[in-house]
C-alpha positions in Angstrom: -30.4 -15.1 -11.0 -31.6 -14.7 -7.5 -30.6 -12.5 -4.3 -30.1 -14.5 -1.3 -30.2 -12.4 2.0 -28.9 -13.2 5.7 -26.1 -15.7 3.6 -24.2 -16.4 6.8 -26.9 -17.0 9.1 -27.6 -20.6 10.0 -29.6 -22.7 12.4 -28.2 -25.1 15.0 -29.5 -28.1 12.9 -29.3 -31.8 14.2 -30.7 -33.4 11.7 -29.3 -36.9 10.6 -27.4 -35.8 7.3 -25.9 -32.9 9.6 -25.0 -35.3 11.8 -23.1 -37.6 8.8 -21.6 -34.8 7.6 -20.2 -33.5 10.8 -19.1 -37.0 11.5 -16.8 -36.7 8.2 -15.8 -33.1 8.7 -14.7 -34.4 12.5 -12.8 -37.7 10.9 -10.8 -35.6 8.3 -9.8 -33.5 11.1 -8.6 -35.7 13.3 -11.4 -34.9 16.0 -13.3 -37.5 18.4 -16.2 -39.1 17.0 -18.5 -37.4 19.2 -22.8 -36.1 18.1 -23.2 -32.6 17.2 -25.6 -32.5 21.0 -22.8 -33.8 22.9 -19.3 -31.8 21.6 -16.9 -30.5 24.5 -17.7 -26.5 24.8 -13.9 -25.8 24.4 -12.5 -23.5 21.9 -10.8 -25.7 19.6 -14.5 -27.5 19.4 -16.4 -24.4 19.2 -14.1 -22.6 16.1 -14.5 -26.1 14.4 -18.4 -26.2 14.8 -18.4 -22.8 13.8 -16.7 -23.3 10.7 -18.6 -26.1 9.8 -21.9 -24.8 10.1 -20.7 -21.8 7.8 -19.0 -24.0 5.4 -22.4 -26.2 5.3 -24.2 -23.1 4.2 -21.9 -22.4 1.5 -21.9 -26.1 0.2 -26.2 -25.4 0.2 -26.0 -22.6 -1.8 -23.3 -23.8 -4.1 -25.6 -26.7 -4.9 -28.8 -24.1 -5.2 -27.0 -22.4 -8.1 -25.4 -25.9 -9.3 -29.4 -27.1 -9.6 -30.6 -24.0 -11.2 -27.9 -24.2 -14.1 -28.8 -26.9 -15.2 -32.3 -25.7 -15.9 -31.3 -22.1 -16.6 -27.8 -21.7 -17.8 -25.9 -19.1 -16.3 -27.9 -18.6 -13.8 -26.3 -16.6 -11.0 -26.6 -15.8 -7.3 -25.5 -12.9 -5.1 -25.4 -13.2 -1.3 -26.3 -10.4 1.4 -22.7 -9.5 3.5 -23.7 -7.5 6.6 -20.4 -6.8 7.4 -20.1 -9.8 9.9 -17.8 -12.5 10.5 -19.8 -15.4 8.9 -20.4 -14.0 6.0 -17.0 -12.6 5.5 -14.8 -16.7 6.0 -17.0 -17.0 2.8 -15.9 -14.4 0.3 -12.5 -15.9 1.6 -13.5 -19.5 1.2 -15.6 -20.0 -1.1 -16.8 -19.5 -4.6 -20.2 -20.7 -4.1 -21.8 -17.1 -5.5 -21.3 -14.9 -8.3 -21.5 -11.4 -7.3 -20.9 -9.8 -3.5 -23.9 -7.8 -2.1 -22.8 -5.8 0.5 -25.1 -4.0 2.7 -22.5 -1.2 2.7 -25.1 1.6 3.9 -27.6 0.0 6.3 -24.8 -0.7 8.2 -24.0 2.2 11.3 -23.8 5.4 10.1 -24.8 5.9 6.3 -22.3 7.9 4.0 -20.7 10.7 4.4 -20.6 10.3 8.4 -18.9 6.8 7.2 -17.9 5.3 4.3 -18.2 2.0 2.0 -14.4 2.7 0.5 -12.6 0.2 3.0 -15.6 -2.7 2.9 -15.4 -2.4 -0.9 -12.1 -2.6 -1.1 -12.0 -6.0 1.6 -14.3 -7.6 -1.0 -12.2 -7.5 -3.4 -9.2 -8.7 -1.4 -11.1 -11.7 -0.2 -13.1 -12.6 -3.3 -10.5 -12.6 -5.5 -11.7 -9.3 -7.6 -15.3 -10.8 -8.1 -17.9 -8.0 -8.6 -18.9 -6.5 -5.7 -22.4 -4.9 -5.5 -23.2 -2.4 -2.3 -27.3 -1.8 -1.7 -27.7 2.0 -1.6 -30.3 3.2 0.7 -31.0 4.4 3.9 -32.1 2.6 7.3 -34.2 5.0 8.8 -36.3 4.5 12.2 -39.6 5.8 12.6 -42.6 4.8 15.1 -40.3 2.4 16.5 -39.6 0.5 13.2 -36.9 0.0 11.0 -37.1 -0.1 7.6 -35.6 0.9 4.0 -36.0 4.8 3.2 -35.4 7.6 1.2 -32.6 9.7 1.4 -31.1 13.2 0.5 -30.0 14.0 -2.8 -26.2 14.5 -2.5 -25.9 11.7 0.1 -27.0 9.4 -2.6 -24.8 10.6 -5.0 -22.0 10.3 -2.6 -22.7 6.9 -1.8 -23.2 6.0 -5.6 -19.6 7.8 -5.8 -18.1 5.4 -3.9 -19.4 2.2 -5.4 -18.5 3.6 -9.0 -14.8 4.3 -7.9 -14.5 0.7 -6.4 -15.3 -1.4 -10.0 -18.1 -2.0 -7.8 -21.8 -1.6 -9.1 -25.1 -0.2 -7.1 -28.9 -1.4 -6.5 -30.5 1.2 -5.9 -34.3 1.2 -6.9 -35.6 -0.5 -4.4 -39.2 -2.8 -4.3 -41.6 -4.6 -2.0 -42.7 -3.8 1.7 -41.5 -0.9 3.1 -38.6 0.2 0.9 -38.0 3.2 -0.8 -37.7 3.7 -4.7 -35.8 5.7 -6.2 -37.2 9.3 -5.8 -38.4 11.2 -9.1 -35.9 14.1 -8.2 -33.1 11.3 -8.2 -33.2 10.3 -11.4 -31.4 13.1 -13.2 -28.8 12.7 -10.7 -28.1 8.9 -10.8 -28.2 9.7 -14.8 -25.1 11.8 -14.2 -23.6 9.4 -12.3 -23.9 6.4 -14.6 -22.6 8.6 -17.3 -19.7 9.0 -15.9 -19.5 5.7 -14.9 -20.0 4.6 -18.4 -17.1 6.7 -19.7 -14.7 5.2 -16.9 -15.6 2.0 -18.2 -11.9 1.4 -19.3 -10.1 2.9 -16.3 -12.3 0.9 -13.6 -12.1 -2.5 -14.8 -8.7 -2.4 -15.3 -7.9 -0.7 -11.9 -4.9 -2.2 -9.6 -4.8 -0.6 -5.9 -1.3 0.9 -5.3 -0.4 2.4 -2.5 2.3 3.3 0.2 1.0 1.2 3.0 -0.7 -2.4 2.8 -3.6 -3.9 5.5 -3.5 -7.5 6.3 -6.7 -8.6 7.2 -7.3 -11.9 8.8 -11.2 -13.1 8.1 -10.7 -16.6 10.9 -9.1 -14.1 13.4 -12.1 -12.2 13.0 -14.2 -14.8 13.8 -12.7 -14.8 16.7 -12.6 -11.3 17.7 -14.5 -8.2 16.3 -11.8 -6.0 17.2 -10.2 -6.5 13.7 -13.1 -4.8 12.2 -12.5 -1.9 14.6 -8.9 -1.8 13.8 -9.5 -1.7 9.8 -12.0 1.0 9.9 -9.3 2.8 12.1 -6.8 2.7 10.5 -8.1 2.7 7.2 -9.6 6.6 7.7 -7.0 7.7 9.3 -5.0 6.9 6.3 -8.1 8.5 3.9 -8.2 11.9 6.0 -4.1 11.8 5.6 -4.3 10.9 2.1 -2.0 8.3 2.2 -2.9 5.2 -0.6 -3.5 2.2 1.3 -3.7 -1.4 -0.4 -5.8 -4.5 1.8 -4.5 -7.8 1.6 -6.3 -10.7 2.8 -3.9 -13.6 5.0 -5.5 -16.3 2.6 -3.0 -17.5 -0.1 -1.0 -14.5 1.4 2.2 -14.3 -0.3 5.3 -11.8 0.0 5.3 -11.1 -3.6 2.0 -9.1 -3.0 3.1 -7.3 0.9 6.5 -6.4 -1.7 3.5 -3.5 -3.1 3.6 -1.3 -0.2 6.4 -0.3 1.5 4.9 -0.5 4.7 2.6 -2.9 6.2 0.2 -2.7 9.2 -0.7 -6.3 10.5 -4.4 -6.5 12.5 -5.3 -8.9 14.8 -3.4 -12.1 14.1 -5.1 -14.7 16.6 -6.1 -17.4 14.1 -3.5 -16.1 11.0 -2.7 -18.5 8.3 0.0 -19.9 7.7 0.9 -18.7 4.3 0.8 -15.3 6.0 3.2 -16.1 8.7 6.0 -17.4 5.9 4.8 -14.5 3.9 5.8 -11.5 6.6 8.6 -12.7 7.9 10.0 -13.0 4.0 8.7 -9.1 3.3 10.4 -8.3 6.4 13.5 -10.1 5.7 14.2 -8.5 2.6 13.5 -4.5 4.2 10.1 -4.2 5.0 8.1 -2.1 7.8 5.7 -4.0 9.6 3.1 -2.8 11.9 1.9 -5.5 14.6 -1.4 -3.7 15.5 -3.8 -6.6 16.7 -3.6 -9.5 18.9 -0.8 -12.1 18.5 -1.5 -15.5 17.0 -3.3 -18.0 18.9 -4.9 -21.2 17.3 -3.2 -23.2 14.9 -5.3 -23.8 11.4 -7.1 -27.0 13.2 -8.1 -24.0 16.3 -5.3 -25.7 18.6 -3.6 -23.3 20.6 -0.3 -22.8 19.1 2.5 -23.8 21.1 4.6 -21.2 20.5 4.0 -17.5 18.6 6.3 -17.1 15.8 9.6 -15.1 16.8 8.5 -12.2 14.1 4.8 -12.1 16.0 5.4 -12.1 19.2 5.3 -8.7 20.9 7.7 -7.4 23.6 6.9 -6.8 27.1 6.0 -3.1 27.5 3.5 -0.1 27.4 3.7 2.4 24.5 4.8 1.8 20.9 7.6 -1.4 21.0 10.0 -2.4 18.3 12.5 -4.8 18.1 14.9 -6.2 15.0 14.4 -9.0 13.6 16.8 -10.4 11.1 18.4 -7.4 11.4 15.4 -5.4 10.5 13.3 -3.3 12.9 9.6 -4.3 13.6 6.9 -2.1 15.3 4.9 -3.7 17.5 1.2 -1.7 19.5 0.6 -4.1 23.1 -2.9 -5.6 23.2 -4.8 -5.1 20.1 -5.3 -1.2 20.4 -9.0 -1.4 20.5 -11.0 -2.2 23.8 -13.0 -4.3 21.7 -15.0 -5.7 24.7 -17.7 -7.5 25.1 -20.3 -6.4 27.9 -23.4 -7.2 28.8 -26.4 -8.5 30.8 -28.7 -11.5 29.0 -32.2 -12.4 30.4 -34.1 -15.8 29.2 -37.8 -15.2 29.0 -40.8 -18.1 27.6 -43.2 -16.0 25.4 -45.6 -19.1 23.8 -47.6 -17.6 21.4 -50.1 -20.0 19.4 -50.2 -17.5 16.7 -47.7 -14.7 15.3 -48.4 -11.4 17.1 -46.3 -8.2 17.7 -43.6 -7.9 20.6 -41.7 -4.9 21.4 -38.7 -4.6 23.2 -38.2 -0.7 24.5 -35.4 0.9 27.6 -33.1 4.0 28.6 -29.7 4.4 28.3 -27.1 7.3 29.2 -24.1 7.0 28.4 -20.3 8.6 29.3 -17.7 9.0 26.2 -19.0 6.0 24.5 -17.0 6.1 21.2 -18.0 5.2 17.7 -21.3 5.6 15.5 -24.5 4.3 17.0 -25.2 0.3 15.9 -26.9 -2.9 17.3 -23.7 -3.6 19.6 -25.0 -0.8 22.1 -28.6 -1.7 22.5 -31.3 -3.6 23.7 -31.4 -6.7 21.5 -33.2 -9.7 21.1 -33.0 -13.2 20.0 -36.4 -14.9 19.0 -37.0 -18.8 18.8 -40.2 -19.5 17.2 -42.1 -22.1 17.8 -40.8 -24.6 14.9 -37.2 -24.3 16.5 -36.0 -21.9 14.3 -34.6 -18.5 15.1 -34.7 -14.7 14.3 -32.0 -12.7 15.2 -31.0 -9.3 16.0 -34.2 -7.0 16.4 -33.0 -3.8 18.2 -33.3 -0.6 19.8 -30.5 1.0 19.9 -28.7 4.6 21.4 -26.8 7.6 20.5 -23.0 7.4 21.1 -21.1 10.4 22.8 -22.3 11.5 25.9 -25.8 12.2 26.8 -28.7 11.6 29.8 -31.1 9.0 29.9 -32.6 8.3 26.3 -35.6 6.0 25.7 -35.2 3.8 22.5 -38.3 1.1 21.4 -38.3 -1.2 18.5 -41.3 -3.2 17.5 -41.2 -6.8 16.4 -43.4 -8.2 14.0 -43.0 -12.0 14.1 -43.7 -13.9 11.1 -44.0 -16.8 13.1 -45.6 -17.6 16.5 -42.6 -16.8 19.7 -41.5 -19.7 22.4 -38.5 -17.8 23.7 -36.5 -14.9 23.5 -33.3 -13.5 24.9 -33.1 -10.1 25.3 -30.1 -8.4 26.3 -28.3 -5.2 26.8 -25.1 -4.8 24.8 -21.8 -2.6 24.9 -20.3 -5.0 22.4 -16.4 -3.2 20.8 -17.2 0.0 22.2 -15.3 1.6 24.7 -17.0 4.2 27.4 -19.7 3.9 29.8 -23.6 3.2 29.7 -25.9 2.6 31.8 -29.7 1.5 31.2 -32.6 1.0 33.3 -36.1 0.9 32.6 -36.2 -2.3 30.0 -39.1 -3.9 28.9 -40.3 -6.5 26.1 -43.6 -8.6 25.7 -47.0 -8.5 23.7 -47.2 -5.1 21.7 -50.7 -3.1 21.4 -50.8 -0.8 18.1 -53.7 0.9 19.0 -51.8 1.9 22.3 -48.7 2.1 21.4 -47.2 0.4 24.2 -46.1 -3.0 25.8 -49.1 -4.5 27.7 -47.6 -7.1 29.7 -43.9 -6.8 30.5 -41.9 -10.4 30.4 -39.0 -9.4 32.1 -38.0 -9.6 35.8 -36.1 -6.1 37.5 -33.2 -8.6 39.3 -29.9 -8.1 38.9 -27.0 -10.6 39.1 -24.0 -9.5 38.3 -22.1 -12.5 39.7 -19.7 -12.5 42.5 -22.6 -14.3 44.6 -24.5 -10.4 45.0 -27.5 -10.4 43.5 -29.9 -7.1 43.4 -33.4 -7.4 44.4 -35.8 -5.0 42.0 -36.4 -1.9 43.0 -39.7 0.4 43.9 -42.4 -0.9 41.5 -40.2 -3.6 40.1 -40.8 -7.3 39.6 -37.7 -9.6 40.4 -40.3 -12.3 40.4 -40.2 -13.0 36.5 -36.4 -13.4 35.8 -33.0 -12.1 36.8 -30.4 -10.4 34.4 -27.4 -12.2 34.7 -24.3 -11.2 33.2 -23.5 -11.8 29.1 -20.0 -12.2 27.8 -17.6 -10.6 30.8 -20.9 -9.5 32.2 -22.1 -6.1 33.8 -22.0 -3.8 37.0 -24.4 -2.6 39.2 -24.6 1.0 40.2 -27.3 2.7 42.6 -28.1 6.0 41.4 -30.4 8.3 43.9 -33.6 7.9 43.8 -33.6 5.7 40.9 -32.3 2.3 42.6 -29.9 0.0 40.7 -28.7 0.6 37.0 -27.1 -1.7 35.1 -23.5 -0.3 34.4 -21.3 -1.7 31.3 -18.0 -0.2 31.6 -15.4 -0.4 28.6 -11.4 0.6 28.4 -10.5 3.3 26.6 -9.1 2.7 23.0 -5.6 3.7 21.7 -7.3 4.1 18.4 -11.1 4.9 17.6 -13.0 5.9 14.8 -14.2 9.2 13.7 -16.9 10.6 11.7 -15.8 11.1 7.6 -17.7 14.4 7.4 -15.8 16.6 9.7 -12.4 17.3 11.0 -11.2 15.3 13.5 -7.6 16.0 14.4 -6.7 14.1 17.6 -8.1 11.1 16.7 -6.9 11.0 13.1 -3.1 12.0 14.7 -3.4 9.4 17.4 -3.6 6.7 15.0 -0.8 8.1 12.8 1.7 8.6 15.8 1.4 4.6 16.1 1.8 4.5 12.4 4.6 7.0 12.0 7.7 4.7 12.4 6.9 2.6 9.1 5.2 5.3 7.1 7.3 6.5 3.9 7.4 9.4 1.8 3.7 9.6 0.7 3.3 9.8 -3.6 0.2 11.9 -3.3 -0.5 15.2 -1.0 -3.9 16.7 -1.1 -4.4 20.5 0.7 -6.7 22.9 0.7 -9.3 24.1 2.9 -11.2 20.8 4.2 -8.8 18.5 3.1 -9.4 16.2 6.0 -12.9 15.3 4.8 -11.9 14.7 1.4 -10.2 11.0 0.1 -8.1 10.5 -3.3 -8.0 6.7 -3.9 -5.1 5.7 -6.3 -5.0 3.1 -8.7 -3.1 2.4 -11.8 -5.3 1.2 -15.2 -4.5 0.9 -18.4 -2.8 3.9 -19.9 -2.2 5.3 -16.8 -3.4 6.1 -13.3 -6.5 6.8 -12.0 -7.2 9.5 -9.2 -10.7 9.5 -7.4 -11.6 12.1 -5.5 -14.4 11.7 -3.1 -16.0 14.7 -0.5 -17.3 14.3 2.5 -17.6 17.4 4.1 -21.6 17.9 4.3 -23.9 19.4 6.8 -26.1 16.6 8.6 -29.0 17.2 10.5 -29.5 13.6 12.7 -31.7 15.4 15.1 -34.3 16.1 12.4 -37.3 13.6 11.8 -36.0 11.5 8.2 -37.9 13.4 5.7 -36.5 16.5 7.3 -33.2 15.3 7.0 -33.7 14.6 3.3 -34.7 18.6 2.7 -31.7 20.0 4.3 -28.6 17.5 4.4 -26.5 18.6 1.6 -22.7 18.6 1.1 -20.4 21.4 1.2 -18.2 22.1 -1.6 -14.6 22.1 -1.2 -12.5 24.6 -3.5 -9.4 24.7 -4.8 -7.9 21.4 -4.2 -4.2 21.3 -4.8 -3.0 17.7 -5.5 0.5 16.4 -5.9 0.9 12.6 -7.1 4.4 11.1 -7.6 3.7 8.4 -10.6 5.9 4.9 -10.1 9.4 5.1 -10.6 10.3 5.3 -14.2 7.5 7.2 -15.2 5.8 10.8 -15.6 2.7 13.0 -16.0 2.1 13.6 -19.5 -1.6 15.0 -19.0 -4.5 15.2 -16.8 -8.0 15.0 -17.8 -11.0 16.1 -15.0 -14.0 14.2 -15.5 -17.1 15.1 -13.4 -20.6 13.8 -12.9 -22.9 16.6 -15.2 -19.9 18.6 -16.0 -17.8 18.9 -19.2 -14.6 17.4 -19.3 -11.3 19.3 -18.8 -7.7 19.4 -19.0 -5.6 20.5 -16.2 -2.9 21.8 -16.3 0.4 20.6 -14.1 2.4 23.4 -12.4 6.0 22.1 -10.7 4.4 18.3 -10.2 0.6 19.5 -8.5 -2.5 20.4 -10.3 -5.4 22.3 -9.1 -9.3 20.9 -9.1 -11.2 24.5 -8.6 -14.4 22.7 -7.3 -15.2 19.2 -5.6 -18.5 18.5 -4.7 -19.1 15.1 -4.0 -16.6 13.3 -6.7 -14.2 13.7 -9.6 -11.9 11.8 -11.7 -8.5 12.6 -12.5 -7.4 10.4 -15.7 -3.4 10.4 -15.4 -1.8 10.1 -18.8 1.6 8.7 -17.8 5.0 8.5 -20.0 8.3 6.8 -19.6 10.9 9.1 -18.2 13.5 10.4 -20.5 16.7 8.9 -19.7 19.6 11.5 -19.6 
């Protein structure tokens, strides 16, 4: 088989089969017969372009693997998901690769500050329980490049942890350029590990989700918007720290047969929701279900129309705060907005490079920022676009900033074409983040290794925020090059004292945010749940004990019983250490005596418990008045759950 990587990126290609084939995409949709170069820029246009540029990447690489089975049977392919909304419409839509490879720890912060649990458990809802496969190493920065390295002990394990508990499986030796193998010291550990996976063979591929809330995730609405994201990862840890089981539906082929699982259901953002899902919600809430309308209301019909009316069930009430109202005699909970700021801020500048040969560019700037919430990522950065000189396109090169609060903080990444430059847009981002930040100070052109800096800058210092003001540069500025004009709904300017004009990107504040997995985080975790609180039920499991918060119990039934995963993320992380120093001292802390109470599914009860951990014997725990005790969780442990019919009286 063969790993394809950037599976959802695509080139704006005008080539005369693209044209033919967009010519019968637009016929069977009803759409003008109009050239790819000369479409309307509405969004009913746009959505459909987009979709069929995705959808002629996955008809490409169902025909690769198609072509290489008929010289190699059973050949099989595996496609790189960075989390975005490209690549996820194609777990939904198609079934043009075999296994799922999810770049579940390159992406943000790496485990345990975050997690892989609630991506894992997506792919599954939208490939129709295909393998999923989640690359485990670290993305490390150093000398202002990025690339694949080696991390510390325990937070491999814990990351392998993960993976094992989802059915999932791991690559984790790692080859070519500028990737780290697995270390020597590892391999006793990853032994462990696969042992145990080994011996949970049974339990794992046999695993259903159960749980007392369900997630309706919508993959077109995300196209749309990248607050849904926001709102699963949310949600989702909120519900981990609280130990409450959780089940992710996606809207495709949505039915109320499967929302009829959970008792209560939490809706995210609904602008482009299927059909099937609308028919599907208001039959779970007809017949007693909670429902949580967290995101967005719908928007586009399935042909991206704008929808004439929003269905009774989906439309919110006028209002501030939490909002309910009945329907069909049954109360519905609805959040105004879609709870996450979710906006998209900016400042873009075009500049014309024209390289004859490949040579290295860097792109460098400071940044302070004010409450800026979440993990640090490409969507608060300086980030360019390349096009080469062919017409084709690299994307996404990056230096990016801490979150929180802190003062001006330089960040450089260096760029190492593989083919000559034309163009590039560079821009500065504050993309689903709410807070403030500022940056100043940006510059990107020709690199010098020797000198380690930028020897010509490319950029201009002018600032246009639009309005009709525009900034001239400052002291030793040059407006003369280019202006930065505003990206998405654009920028401020701010004149700080002796420093001249800034570039300001302002975002709301969220009613919801996410919080770090490896330590406690109360008000954030108990803001989420207030909104949550009016559909949540009696909980079947309850997990205490010193550091609770930090540690998640996933729940799943498998044959003979249920299966209980236990997974700890309280560690002691060092991110102001250089990498390799990181690696020496980041360990996790142990969490001890674990009480855990789990109510099985009506009908049923504990017959026995069986501990299974990584490098430790197994053991049988005993049940005291319906809770058990685990005297020592590191990273992970398995609780087999014999169960038994209840003896009727």
């Amino acid at each position: 088989g063969c790993h394809i990587d950037y599976a959802s990126h695509y080139e704006p290609c005008f080539c005369t089969h693209c044209e033919a084939r967009w010519a019968a995409y637009a016929k069977e949709r009803g759409l003008a017969a109009v050239g790819l170069r000369e479409l309307p820029g509405d969004i009913q246009h746009r959505m459909h372009l987009r979709e069929f540029r995705i959808r002629c990447v996955m008809d490409f690489l169902g025909m690769v693997r198609e072509e290489a089975r008929k010289i190699k049977p059973g050949f099989g392919t595996d496609g790189t998901w960075h989390q975005d909304s490209g690549s996820t419409y194609q777990w939904a839509y198609g079934d043009h690769f075999d296994l799922m490879c999810i770049e579940g720890t390159t992406w943000g912060p790496f485990p345990p500050e975050s997690q892989q649990i609630l991506w894992l458990k997506l792919s599954h809802a939208l490939s129709r329980n295909k393998v999923g496969m989640s690359v485990t190493y670290h993305l490390i920065n150093e000398g202002g490049e990025r690339h694949h390295g080696r991390m510390a002990s325990d937070r491999a394990k814990l990351a392998l942890c993960e993976i094992m508990s989802q059915g999932a499986v791991s690559w984790i030796g790692l080859g070519g350029p500028k990737t780290g193998n697995l270390l020597r010291e590892h391999v006793p550990m990853v032994g462990e590990v696969y042992t145990t996976w080994a011996q949970l063979e049974t339990p794992l591929s046999t695993r259903t989700d159960i749980g007392d809330v369900g997630i309706v995730f919508s993959p077109r609405s995300y196209l749309v918007s990248g607050a849904i994201r926001k709102q699963l990862f949310a949600v989702g840890q909120a519900l981990m720290k609280s130990h409450i089981p959780f089940v992710i539906h996606s809207d495709v082929g949505l039915t109320a047969e499967k929302l009829a699982q959970c008792p209560a259901t939490v809706l995210l953002d609904a602008q482009a929701l299927t059909p099937e899902a609308t028919t599907a919600l208001d039959a779970y809430v007809s017949n007693g279900g909670r429902l949580l309308m967290l995101g967005g209301e719908p928007v586009y019909a399935k042909d991206w129309s704008t929808l004439d009316e929003v269905p009774e069930l989906l439309r919110k009430p006028k209002g501030k705060g939490l909002l309910s109202k009945d329907y069909q005699g049954n109360p519905v909970w609805y959040v105004p907005g879609d709870a996450v700021a979710g906006t998209k801020l900016g400042a873009a500048q075009n500049i014309v490079v024209n390289q004859q040969e490949a040579a290295p560019l860097a792109v460098e700037g400071e940044s302070k920022a004010l409450n800026v919430s979440g993990s640090a990522g490409p969507n608060y950065s300086v980030y360019v676009d390349l096009t080469h000189q062919d017409g084709s396109n690299t994307w996404g090169q990056v230096a990016t900033f801490k979150t929180g609060t802190h003062g001006w903080e330089s960040s450089r990444f260096v760029i190492k074409p593989a083919k000559p430059v034309k163009s590039a847009n560079v821009h500065v981002l504050l993309r689903g983040y709410s807070g403030t930040a500022w940056f100043r100070k940006v510059r990107f052109g020709p690199w010098d290794a020797g000198a380690k800096k930028i020897t010509t800058n490319l950029l201009g210092d002018g600032l246009n925020p639009g309005g009709g003001k525009t900034y001239v540069a400052g002291a030793g500025q040059d407006a003369a090059k280019g202006v930065w004009g505003p990206y998405a709904k654009g920028f401020e300017v701010e004149e700080i004292a002796g420093e001249g004009p800034t570039i300001k990107l302002a975002a709301g504040t969220d009613l919801i945010a996410v919080s770090p997995m490896h330590r406690a985080d109360p008000v954030t975790t108990q803001n989420t749940l207030a909104l949550l609180k009016p559909i949540l039920p009696p909980s079947m499991l309850a997990v205490e004990g010193g550091n609770a918060e930090q540690v998640y119990c996933d729940v799943s039934l498998c044959q003979g019983g249920a299966l209980l995963q236990l997974i700890n993320y309280n560690a002691e992380l060092h991110p102001e250490l250089p990498e390799l120093e990181q690696q020496k001292r980041e360990h996790t802390i142990p969490v001890t005596n674990l009480r855990v109470r789990f109510t099985p599914p009506k009908g049923q009860r504990i017959k026995a418990l069986t501990l299974k951990i990584p490098g430790a014997k197994d053991a049988e725990l005993p049940l005291h008045n319906g809770s058990f005790t685990i005297p020592k969780l590191s990273q992970y442990a398995a609780v087999l759950v014999e169960l038994a019919a209840t003896v009727q009286e």
